[in-house]
PyMOL Python script that loads the backbone (N, CA, C, O; Angstrom):
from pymol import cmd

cmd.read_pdbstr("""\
ATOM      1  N   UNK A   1     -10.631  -3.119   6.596  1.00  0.00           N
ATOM      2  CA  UNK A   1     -10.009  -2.101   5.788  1.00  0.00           C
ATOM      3  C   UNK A   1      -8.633  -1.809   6.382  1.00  0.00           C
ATOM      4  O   UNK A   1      -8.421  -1.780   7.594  1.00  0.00           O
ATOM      5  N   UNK A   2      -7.883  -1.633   5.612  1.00  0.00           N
ATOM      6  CA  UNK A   2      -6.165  -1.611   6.142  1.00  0.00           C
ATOM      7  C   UNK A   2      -5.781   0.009   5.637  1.00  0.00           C
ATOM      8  O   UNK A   2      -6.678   0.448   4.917  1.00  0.00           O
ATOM      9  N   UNK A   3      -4.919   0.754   5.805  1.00  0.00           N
ATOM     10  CA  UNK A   3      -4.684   1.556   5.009  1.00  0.00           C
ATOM     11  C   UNK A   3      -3.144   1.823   5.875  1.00  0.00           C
ATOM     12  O   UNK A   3      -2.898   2.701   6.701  1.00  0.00           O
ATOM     13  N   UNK A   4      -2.206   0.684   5.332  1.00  0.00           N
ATOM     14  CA  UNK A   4      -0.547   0.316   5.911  1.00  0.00           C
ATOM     15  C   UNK A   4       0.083   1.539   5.353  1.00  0.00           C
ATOM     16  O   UNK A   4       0.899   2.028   6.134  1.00  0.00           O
ATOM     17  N   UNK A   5      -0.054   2.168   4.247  1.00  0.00           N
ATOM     18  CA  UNK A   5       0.776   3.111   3.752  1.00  0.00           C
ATOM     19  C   UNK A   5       0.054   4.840   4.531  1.00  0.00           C
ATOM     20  O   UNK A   5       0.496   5.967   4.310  1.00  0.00           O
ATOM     21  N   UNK A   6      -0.660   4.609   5.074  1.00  0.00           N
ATOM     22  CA  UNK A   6      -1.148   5.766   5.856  1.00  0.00           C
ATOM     23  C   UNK A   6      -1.818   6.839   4.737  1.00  0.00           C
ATOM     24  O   UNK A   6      -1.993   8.034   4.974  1.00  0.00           O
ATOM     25  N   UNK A   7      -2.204   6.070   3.290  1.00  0.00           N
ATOM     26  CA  UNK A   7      -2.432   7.291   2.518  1.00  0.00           C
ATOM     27  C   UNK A   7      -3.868   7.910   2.971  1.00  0.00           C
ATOM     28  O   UNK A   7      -3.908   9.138   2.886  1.00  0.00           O
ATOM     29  N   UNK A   8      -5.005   7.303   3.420  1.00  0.00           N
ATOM     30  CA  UNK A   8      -6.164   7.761   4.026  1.00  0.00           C
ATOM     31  C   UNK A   8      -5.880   8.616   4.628  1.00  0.00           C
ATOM     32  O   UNK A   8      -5.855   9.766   4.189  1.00  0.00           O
ATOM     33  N   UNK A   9      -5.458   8.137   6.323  1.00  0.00           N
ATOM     34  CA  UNK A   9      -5.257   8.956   7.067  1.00  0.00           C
ATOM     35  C   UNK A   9      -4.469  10.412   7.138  1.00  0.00           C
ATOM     36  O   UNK A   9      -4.591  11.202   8.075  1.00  0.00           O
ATOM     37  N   UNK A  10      -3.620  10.622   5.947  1.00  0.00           N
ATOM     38  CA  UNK A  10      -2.875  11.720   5.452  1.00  0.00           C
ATOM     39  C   UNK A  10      -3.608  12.196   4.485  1.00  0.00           C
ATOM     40  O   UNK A  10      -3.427  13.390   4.243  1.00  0.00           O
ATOM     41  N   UNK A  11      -4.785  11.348   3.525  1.00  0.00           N
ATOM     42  CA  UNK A  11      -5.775  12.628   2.770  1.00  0.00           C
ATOM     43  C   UNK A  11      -6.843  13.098   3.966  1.00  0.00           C
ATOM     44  O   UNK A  11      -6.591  14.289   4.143  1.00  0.00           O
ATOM     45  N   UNK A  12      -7.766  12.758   4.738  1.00  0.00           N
ATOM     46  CA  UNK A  12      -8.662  12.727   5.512  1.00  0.00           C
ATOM     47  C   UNK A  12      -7.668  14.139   7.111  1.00  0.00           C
ATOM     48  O   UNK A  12      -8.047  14.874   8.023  1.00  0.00           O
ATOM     49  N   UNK A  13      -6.793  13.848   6.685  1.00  0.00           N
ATOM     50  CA  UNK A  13      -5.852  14.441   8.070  1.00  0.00           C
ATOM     51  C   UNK A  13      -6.348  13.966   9.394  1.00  0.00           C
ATOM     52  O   UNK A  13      -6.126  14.792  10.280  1.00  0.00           O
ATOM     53  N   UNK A  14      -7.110  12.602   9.900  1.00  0.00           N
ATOM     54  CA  UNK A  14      -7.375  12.100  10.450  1.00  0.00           C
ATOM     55  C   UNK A  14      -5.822  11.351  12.041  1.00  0.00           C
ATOM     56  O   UNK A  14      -6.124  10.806  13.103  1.00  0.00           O
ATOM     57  N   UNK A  15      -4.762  11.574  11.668  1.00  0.00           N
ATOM     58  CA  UNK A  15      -3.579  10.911  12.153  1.00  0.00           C
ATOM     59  C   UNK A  15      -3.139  11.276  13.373  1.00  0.00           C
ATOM     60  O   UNK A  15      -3.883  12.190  13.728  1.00  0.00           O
ATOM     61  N   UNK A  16      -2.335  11.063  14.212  1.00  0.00           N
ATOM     62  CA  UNK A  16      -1.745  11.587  15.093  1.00  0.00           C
ATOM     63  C   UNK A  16      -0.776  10.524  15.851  1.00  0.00           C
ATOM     64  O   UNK A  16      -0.947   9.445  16.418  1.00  0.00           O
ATOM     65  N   UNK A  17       0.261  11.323  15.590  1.00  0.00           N
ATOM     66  CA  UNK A  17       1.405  10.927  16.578  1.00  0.00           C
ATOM     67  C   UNK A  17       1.422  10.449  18.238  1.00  0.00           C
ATOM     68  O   UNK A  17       1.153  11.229  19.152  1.00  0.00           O
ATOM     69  N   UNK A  18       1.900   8.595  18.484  1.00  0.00           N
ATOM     70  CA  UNK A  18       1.680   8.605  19.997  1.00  0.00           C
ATOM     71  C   UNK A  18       3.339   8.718  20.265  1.00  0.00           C
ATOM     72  O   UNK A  18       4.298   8.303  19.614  1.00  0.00           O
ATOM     73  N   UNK A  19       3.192   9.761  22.007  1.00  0.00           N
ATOM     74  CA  UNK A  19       4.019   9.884  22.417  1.00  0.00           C
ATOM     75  C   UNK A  19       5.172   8.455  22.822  1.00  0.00           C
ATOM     76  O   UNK A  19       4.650   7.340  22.818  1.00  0.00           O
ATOM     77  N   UNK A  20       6.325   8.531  23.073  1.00  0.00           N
ATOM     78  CA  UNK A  20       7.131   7.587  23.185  1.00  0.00           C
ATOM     79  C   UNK A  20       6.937   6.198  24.483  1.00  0.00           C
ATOM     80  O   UNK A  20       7.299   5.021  24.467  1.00  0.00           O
ATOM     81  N   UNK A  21       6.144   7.094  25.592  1.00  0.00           N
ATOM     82  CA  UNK A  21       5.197   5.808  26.463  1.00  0.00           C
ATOM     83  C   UNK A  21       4.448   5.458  26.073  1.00  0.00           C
ATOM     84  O   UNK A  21       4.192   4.354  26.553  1.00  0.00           O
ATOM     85  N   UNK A  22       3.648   5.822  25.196  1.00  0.00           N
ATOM     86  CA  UNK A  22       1.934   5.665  24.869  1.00  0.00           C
ATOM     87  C   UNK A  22       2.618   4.300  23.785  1.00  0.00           C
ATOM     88  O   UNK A  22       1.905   3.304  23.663  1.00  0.00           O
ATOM     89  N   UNK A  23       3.738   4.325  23.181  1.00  0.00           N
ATOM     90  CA  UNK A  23       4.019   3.585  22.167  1.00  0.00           C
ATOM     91  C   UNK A  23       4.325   2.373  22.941  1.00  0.00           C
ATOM     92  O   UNK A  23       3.566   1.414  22.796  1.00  0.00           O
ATOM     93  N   UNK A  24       5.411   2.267  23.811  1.00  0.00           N
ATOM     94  CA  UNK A  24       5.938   1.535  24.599  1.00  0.00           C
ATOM     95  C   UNK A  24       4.436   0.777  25.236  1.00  0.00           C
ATOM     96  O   UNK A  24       4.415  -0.372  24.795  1.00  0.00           O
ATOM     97  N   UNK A  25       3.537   0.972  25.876  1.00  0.00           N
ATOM     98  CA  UNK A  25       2.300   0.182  26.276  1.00  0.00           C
ATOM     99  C   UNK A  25       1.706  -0.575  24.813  1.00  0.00           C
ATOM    100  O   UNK A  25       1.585  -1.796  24.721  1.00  0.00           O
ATOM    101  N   UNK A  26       1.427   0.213  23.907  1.00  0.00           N
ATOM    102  CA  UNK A  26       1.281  -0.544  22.846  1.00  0.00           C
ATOM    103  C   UNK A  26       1.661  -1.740  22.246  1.00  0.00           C
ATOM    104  O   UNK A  26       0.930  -2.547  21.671  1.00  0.00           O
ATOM    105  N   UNK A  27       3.203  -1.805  22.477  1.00  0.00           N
ATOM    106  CA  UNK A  27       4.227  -2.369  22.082  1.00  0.00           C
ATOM    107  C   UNK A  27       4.075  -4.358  23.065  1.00  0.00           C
ATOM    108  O   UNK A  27       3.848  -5.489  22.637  1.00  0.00           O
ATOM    109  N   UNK A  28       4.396  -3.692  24.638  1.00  0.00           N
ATOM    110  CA  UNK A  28       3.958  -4.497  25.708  1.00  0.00           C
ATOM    111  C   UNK A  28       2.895  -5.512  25.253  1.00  0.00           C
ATOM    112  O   UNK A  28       2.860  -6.739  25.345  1.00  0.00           O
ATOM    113  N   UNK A  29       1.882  -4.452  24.637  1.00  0.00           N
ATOM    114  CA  UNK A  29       0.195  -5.845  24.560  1.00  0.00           C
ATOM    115  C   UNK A  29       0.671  -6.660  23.456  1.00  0.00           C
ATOM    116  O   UNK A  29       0.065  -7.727  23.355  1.00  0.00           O
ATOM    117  N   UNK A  30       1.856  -6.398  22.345  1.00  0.00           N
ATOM    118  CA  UNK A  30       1.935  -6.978  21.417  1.00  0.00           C
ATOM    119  C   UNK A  30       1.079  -6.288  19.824  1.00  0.00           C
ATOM    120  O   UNK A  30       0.716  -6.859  18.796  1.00  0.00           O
ATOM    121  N   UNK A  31       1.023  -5.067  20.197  1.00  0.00           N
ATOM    122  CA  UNK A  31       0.229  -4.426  19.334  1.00  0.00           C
ATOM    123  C   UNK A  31       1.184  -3.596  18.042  1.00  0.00           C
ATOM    124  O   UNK A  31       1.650  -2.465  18.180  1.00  0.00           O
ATOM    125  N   UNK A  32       1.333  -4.453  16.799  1.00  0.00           N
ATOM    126  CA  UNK A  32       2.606  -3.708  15.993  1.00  0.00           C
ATOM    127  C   UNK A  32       1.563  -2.451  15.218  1.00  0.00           C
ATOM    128  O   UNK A  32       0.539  -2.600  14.551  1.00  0.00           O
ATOM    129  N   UNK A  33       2.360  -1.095  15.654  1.00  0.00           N
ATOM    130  CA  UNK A  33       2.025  -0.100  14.961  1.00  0.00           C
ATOM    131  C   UNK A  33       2.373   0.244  13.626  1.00  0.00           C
ATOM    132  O   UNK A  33       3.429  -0.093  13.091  1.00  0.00           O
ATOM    133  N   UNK A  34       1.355   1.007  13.020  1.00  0.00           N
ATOM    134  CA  UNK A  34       2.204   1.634  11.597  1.00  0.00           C
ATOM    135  C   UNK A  34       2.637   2.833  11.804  1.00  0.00           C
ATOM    136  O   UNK A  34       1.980   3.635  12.469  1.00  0.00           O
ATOM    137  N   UNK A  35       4.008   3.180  11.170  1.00  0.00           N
ATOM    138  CA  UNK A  35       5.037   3.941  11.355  1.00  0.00           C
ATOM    139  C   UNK A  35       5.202   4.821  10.223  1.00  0.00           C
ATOM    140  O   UNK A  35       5.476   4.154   9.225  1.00  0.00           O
ATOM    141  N   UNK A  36       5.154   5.810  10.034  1.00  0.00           N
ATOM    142  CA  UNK A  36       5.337   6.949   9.061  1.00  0.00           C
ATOM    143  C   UNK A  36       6.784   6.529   7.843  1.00  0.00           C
ATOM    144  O   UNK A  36       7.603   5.618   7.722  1.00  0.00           O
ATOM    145  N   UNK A  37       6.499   7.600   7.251  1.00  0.00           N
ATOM    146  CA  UNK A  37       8.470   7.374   7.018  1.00  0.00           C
ATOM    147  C   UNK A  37       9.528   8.092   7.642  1.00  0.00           C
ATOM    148  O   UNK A  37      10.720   7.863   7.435  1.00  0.00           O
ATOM    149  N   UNK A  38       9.143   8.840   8.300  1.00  0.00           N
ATOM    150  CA  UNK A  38       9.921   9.169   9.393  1.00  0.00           C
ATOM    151  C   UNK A  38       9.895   8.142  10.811  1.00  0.00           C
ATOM    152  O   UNK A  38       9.959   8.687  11.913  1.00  0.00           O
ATOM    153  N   UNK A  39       9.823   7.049  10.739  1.00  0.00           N
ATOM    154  CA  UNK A  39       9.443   5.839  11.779  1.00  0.00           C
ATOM    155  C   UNK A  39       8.491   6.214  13.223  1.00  0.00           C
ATOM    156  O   UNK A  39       8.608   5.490  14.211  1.00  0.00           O
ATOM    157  N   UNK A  40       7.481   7.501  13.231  1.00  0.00           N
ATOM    158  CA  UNK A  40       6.864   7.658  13.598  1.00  0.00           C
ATOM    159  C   UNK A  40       5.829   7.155  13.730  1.00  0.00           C
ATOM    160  O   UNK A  40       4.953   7.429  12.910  1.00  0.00           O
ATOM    161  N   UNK A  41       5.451   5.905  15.198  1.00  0.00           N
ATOM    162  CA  UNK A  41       4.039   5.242  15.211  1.00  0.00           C
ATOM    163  C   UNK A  41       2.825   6.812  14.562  1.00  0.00           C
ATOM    164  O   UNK A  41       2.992   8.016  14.366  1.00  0.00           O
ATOM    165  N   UNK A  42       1.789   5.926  14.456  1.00  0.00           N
ATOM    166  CA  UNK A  42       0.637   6.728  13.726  1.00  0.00           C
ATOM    167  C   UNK A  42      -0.633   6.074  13.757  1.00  0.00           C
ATOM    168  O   UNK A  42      -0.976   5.199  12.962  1.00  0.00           O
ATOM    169  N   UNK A  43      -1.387   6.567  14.787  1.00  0.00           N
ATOM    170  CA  UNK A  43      -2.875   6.194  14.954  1.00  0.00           C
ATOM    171  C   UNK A  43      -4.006   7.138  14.256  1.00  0.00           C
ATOM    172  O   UNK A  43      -4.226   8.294  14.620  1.00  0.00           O
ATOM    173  N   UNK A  44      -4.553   6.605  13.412  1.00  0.00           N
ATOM    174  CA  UNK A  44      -6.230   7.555  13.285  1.00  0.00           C
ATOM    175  C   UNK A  44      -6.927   8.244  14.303  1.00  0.00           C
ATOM    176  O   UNK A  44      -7.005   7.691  15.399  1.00  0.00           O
ATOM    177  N   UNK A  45      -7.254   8.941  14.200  1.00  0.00           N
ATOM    178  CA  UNK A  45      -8.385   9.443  15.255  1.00  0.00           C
ATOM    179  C   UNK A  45      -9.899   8.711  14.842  1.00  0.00           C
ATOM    180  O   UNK A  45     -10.093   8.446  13.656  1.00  0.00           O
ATOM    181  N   UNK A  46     -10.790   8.447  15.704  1.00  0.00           N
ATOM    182  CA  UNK A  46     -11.899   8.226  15.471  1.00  0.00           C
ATOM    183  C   UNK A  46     -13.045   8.974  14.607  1.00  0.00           C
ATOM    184  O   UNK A  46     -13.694   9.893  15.107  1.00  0.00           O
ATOM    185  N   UNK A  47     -13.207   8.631  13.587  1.00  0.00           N
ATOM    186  CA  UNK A  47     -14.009   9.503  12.597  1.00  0.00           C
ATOM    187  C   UNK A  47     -15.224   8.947  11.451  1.00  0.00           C
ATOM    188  O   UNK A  47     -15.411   7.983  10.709  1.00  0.00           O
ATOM    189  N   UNK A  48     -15.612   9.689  11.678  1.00  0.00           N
ATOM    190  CA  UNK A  48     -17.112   9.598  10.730  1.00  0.00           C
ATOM    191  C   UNK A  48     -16.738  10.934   9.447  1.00  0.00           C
ATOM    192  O   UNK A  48     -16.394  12.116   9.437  1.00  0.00           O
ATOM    193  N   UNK A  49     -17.056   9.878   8.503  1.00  0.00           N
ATOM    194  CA  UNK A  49     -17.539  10.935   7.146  1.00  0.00           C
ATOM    195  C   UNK A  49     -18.432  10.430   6.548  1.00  0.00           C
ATOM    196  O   UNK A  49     -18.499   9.205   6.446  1.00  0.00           O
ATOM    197  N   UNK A  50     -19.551  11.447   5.878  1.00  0.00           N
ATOM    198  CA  UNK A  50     -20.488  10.804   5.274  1.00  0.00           C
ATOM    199  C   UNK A  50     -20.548  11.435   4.049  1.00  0.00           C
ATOM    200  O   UNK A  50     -21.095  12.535   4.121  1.00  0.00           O
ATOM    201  N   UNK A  51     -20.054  11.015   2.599  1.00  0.00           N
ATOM    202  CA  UNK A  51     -19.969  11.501   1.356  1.00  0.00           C
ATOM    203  C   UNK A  51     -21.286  11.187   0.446  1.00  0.00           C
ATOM    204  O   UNK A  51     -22.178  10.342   0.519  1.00  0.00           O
ATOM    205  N   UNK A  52     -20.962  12.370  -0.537  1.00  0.00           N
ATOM    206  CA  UNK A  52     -22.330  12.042  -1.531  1.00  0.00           C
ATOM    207  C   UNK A  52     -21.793  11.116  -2.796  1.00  0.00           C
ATOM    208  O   UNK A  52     -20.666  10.656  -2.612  1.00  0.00           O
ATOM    209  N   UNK A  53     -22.365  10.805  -3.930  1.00  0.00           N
ATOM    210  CA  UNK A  53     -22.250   9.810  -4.793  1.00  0.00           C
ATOM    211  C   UNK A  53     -21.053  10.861  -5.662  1.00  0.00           C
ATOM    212  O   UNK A  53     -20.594  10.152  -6.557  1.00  0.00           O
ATOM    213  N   UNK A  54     -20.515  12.012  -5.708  1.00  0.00           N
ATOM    214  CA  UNK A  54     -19.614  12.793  -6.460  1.00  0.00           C
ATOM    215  C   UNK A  54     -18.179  12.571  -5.401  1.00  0.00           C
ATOM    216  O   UNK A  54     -17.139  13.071  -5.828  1.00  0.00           O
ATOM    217  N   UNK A  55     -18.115  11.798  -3.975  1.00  0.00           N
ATOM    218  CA  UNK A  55     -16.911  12.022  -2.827  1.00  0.00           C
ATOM    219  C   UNK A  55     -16.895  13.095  -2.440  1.00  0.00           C
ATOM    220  O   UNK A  55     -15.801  13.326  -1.924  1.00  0.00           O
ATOM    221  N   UNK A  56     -17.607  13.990  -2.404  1.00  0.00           N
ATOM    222  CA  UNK A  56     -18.259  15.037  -1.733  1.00  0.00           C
ATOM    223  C   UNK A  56     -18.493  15.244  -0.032  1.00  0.00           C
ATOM    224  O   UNK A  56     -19.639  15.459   0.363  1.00  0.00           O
ATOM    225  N   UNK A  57     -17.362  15.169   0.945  1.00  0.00           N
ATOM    226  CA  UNK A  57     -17.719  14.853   2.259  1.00  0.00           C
ATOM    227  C   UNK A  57     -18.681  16.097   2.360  1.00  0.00           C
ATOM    228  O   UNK A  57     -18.716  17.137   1.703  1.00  0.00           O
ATOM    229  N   UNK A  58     -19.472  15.624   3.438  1.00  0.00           N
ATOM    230  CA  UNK A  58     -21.081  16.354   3.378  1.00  0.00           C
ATOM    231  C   UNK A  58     -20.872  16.269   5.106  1.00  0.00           C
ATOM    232  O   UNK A  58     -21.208  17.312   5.667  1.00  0.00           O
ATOM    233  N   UNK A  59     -20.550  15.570   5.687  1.00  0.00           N
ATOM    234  CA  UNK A  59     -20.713  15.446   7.162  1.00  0.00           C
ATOM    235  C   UNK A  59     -19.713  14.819   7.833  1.00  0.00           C
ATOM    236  O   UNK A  59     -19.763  13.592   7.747  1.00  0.00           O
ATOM    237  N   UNK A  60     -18.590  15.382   8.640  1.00  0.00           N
ATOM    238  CA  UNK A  60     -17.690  14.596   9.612  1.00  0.00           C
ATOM    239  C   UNK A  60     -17.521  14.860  10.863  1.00  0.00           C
ATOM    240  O   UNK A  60     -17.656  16.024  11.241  1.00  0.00           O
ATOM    241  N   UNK A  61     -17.280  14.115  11.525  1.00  0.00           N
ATOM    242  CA  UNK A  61     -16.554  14.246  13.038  1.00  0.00           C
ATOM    243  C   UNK A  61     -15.249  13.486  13.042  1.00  0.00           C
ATOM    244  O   UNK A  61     -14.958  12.707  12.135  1.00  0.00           O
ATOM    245  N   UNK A  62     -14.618  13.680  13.881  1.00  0.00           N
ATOM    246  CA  UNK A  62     -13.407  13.505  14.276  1.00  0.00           C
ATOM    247  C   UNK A  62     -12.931  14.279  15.772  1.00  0.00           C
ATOM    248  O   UNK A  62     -12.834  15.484  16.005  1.00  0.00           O
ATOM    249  N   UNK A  63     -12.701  13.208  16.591  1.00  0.00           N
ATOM    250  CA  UNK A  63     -12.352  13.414  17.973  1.00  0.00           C
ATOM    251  C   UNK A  63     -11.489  12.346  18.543  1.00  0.00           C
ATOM    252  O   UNK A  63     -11.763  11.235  18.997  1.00  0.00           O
ATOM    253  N   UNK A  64     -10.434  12.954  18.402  1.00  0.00           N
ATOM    254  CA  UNK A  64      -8.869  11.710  19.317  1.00  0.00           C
ATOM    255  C   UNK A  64      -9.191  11.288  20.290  1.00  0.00           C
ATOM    256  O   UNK A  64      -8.245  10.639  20.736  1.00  0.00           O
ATOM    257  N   UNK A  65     -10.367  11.248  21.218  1.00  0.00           N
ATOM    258  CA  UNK A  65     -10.356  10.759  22.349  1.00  0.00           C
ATOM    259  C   UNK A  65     -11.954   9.932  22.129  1.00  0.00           C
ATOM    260  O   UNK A  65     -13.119  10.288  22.301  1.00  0.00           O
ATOM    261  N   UNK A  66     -11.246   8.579  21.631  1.00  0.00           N
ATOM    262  CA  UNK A  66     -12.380   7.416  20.957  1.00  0.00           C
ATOM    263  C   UNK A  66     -13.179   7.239  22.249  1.00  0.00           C
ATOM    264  O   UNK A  66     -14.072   6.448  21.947  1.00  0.00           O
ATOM    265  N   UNK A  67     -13.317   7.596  23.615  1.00  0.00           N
ATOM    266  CA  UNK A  67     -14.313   7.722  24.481  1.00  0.00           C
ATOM    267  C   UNK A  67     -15.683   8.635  23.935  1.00  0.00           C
ATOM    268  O   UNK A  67     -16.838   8.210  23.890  1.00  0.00           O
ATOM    269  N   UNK A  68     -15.252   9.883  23.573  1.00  0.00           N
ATOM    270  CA  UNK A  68     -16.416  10.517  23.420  1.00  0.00           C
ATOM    271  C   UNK A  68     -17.103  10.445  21.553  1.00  0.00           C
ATOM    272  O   UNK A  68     -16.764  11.215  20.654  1.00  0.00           O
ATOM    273  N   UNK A  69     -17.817   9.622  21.469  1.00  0.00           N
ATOM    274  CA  UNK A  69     -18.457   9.330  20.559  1.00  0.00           C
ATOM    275  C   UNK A  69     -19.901  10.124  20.330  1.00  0.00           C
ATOM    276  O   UNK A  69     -20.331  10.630  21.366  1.00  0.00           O
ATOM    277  N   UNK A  70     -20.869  10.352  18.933  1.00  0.00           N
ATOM    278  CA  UNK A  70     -21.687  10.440  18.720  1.00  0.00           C
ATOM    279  C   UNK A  70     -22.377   9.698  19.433  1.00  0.00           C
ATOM    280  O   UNK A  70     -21.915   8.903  20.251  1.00  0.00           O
ATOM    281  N   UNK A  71     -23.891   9.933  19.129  1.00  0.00           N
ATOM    282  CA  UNK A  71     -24.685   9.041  19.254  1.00  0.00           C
ATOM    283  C   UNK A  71     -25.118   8.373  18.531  1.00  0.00           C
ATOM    284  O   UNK A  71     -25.480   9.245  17.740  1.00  0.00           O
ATOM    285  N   UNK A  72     -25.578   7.004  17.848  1.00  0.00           N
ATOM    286  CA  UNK A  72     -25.675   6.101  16.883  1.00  0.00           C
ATOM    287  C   UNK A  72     -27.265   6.863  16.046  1.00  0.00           C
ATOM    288  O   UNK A  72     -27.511   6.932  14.842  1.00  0.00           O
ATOM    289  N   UNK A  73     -28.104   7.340  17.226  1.00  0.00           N
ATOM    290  CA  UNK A  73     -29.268   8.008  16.589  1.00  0.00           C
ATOM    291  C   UNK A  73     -29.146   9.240  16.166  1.00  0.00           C
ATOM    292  O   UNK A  73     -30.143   9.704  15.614  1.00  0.00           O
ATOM    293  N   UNK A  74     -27.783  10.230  16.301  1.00  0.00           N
ATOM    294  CA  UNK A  74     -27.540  11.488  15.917  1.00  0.00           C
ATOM    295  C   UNK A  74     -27.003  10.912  14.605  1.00  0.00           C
ATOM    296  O   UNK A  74     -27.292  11.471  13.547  1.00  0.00           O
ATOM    297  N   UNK A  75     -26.292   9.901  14.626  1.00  0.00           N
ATOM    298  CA  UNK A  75     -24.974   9.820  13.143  1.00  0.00           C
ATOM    299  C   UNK A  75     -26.583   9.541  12.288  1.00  0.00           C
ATOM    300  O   UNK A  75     -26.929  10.383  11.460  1.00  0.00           O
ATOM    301  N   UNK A  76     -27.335   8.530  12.518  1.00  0.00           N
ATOM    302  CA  UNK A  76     -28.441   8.167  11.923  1.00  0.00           C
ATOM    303  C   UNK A  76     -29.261   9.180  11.398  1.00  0.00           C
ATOM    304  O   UNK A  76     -29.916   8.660  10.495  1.00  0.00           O
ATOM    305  N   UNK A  77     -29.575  10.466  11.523  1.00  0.00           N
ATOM    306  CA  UNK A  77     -30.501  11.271  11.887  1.00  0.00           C
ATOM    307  C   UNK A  77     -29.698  12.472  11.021  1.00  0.00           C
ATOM    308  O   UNK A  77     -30.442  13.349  10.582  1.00  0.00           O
ATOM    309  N   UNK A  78     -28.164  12.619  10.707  1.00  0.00           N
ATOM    310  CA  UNK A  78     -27.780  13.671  10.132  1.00  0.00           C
ATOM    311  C   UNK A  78     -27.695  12.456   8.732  1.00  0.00           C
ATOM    312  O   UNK A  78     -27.736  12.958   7.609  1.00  0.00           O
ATOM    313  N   UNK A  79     -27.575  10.850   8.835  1.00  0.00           N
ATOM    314  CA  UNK A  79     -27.478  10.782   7.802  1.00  0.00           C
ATOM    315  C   UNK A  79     -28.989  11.060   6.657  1.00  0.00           C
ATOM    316  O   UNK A  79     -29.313  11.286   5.491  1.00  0.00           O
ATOM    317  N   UNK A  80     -29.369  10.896   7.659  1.00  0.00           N
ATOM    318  CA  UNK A  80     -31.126  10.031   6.538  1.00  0.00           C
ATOM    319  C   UNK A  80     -31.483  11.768   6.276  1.00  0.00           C
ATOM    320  O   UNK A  80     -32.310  11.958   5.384  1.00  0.00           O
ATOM    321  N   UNK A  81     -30.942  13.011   6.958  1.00  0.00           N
ATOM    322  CA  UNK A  81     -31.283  14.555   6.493  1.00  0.00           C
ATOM    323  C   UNK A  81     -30.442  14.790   5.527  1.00  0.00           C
ATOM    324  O   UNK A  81     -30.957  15.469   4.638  1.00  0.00           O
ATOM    325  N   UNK A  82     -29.289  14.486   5.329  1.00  0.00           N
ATOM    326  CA  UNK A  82     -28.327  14.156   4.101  1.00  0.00           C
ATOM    327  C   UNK A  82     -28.977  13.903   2.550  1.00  0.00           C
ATOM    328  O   UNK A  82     -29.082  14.531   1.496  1.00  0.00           O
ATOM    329  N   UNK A  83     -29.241  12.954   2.943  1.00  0.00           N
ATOM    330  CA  UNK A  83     -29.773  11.815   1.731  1.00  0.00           C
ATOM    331  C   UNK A  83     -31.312  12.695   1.086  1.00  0.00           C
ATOM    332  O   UNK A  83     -31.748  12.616  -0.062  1.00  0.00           O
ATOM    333  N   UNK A  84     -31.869  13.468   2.190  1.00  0.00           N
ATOM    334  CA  UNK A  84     -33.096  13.848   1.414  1.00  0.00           C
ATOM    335  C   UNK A  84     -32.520  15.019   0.801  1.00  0.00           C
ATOM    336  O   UNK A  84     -33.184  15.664  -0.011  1.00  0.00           O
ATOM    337  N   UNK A  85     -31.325  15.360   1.120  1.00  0.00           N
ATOM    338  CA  UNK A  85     -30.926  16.900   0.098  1.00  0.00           C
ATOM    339  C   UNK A  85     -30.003  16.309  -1.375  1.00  0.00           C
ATOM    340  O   UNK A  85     -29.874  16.991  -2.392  1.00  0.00           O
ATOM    341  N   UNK A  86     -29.425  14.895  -1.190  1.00  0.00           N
ATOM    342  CA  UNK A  86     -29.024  14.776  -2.636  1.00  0.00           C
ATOM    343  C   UNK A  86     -29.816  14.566  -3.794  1.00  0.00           C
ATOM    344  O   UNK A  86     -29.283  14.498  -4.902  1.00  0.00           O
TER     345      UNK A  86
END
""", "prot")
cmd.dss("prot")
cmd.show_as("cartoon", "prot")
cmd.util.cbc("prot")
cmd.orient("prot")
């Protein structure tokens, strides 16, 4: 999934600006960023949404620091309690 024009990440408000070193290391590995229109690199934050059949977000997380993650049996466990309320 690509989303080059950043329109996701600007409906979801998922985005965030890396500082001018953080870009520069990026840059080094060979890693081309997408850039705002203000030429601002622009990374997602790490995120979970879980919508109903109307796009109805029903359940998200979102945390910039892609170290601290859910647990695969919590995301599992709010989804399958989800699904028995639609």
């Amino acid at each position: 999934m690509s989303d080059s024009d950043l329109n996701t990440i600007r409906q979801f408000g998922v985005g965030f600006y890396l500082d001018a070193a953080t870009e520069l290391k990026y840059k080094a590995y060979g890693i081309a960023l997408t850039k705002d229109d203000n030429g601002k690199s622009v990374l997602p934050a790490p995120s979970i949404f879980i919508l109903n059949n109307k796009g109805q977000v029903l359940f998200n997380y979102v945390n910039p620091d892609y170290k601290v993650r859910p647990s695969a049996d919590l995301v599992l466990a709010v989804a399958k309690a989800l699904k028995q309320d639609m």
